[in-house]
C-alpha positions as CSV (number, residue, x, y, z in Angstrom):
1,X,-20.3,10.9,2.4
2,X,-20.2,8.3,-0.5
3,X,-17.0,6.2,-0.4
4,X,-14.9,6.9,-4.1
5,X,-14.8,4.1,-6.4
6,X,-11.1,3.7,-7.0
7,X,-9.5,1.1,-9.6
8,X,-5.8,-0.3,-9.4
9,X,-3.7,0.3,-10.6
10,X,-3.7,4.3,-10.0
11,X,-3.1,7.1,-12.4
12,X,-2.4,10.5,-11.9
13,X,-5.9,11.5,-12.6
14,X,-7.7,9.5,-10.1
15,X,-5.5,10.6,-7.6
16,X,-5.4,14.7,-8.7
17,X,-8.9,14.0,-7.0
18,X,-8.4,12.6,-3.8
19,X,-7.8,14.7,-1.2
20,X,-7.4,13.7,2.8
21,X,-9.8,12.7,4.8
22,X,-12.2,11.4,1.9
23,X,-13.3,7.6,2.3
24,X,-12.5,5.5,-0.8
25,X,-13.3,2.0,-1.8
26,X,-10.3,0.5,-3.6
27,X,-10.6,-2.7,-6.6
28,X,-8.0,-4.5,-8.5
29,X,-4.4,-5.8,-8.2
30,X,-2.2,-4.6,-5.3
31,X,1.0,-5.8,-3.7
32,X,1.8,-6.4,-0.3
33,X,5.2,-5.5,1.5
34,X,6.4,-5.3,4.6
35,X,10.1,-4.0,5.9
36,X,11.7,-7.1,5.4
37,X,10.7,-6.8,1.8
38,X,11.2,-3.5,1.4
39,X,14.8,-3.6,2.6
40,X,15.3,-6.4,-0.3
41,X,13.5,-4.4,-2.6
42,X,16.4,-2.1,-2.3
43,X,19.1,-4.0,-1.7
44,X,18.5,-5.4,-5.7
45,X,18.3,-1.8,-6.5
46,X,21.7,-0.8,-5.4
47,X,23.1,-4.1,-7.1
48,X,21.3,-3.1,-10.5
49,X,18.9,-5.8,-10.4
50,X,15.4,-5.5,-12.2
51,X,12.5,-5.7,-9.1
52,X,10.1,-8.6,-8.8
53,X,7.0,-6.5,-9.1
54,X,6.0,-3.4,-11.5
55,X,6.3,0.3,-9.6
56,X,5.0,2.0,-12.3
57,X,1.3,3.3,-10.7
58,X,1.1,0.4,-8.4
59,X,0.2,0.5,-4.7
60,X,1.9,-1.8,-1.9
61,X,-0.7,-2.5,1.5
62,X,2.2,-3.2,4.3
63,X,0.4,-6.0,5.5
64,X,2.0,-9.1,6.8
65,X,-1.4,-11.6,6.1
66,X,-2.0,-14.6,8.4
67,X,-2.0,-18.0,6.3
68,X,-5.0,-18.5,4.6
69,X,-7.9,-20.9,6.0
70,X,-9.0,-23.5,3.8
71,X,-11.5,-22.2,0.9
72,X,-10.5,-18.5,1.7
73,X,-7.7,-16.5,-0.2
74,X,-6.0,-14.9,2.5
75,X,-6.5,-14.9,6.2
76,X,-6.5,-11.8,8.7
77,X,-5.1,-8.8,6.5
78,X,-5.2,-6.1,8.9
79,X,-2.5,-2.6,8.0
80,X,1.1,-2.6,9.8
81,X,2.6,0.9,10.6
82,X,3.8,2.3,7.8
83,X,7.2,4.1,9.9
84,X,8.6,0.8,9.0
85,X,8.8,1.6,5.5
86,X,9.7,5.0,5.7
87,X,13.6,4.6,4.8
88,X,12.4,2.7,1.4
89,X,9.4,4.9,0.5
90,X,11.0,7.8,-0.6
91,X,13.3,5.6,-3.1
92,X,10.1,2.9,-4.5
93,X,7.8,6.7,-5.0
94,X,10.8,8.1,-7.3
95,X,10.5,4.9,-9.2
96,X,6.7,4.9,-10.2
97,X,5.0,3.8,-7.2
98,X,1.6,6.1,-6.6
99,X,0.2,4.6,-3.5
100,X,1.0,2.9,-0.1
101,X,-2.2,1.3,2.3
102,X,-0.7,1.4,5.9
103,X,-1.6,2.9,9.7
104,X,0.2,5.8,11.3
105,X,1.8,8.6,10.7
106,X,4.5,9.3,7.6
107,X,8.0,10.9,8.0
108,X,8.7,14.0,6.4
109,X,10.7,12.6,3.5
110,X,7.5,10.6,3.1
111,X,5.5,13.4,2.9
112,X,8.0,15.1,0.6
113,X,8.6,12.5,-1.8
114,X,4.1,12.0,-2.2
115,X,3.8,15.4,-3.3
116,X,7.1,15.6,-5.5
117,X,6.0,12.2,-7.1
118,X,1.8,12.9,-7.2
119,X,1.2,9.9,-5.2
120,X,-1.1,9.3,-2.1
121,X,-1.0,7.9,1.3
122,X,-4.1,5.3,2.1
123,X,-5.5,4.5,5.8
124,X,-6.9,1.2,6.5
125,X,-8.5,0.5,10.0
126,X,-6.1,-1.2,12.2
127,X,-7.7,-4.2,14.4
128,X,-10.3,-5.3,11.3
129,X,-7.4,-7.6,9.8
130,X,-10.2,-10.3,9.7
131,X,-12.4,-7.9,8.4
132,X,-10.3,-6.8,5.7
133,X,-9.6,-9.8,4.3
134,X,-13.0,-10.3,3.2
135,X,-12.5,-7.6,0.3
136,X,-9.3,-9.6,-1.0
137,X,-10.8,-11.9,-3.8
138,X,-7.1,-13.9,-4.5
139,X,-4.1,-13.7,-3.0
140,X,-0.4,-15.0,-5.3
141,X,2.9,-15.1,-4.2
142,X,5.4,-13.2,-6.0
143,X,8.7,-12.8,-4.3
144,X,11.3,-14.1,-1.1
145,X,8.8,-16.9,-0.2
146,X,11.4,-17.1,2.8
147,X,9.4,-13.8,4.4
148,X,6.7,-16.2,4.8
149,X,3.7,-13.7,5.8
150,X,6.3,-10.6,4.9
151,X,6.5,-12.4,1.2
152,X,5.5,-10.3,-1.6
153,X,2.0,-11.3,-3.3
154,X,-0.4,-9.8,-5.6
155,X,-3.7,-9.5,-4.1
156,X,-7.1,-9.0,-5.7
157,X,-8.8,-6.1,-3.7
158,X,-12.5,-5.5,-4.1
159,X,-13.7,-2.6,-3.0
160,X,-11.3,-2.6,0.3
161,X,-12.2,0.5,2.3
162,X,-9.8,2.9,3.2
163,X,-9.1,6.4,3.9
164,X,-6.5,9.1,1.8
165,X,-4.4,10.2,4.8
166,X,-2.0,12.1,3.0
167,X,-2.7,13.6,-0.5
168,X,-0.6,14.2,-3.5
169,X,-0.6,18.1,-2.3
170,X,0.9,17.1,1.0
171,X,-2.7,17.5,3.1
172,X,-2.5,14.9,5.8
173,X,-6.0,13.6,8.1
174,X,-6.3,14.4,10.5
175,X,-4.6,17.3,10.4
176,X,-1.4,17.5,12.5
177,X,-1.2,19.4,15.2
């Protein structure tokens, strides 16, 4: 099967299409977040405090990047598990975020808060962090440079292969048991 072209940011029609288990190939601006950041994220939010990055139809790759060698962007950019991020999900979804790139399974709430908020769930391969990294064109940091590799940065995917593991109508691949 032909991987789906996919451009970032999302909107609700590109993903009324996906559904779980089809390969996609996504391309354009994405942040990265890790559980350090997301626990930040929504620490500001309970103090009222406008976010460093845009929800709104954005996606966040949990990815905690080695440094970058010289002349390359990023360096190895390989998925964390996404269960780490499961107590913030929920919240970011309700605020305009439509997609996550992680490994792993997703919590119910996860899964709950996806289809409430028409969002989707996106599998990269875990182990091809170097492999990866070569479909991430730049690389910017954004936000709590003091994360070091858990910072938040804006990253230039092109055509980074992943899989829709959980689909805005709550069908997870594989399937669970």
């Amino acid at each position: 099967m032909t991987p789906i072209e996919i451009r970032l940011p999302l909107d609700d029609a590109q993903i009324a299409k996906l559904r779980a288990g089809m390969t996609v190939r996504l391309s354009g601006p994405c942040y990265t977040a890790r559980d350090a950041a997301h626990k930040r994220l929504t620490e500001m939010l309970d103090r009222g405090e406008e976010l460093p990055i845009p929800l709104t139809g954005q996606c966040i790759y949990y990815v905690g990047p080695s440094p970058a060698p010289e002349g390359k962007p990023i360096g190895a950019a390989g998925p964390t598990s996404s269960y780490r991020m499961d107590a913030y999900a929920p919240r970011l979804l309700s605020l305009g975020l439509k997609g996550m790139i992680g490994k792993g399974a997703r919590t119910q709430p996860v899964l709950d808060a996806i289809c409430r908020e028409r969002a989707v769930y996106f599998g990269a391969v875990g182990g091809a962090a170097a492999l990866l990294a070569r479909h991430i064109t730049s690389s910017e940091l954004i936000a709590f440079p003091d994360l070091q590799s858990e910072a938040i940065r804006l990253l230039t995917l092109d055509h980074f292969p992943a899989v829709v593991l959980i689909d805005a109508l709550g069908n997870v691949f594989p399937e669970r048991a």
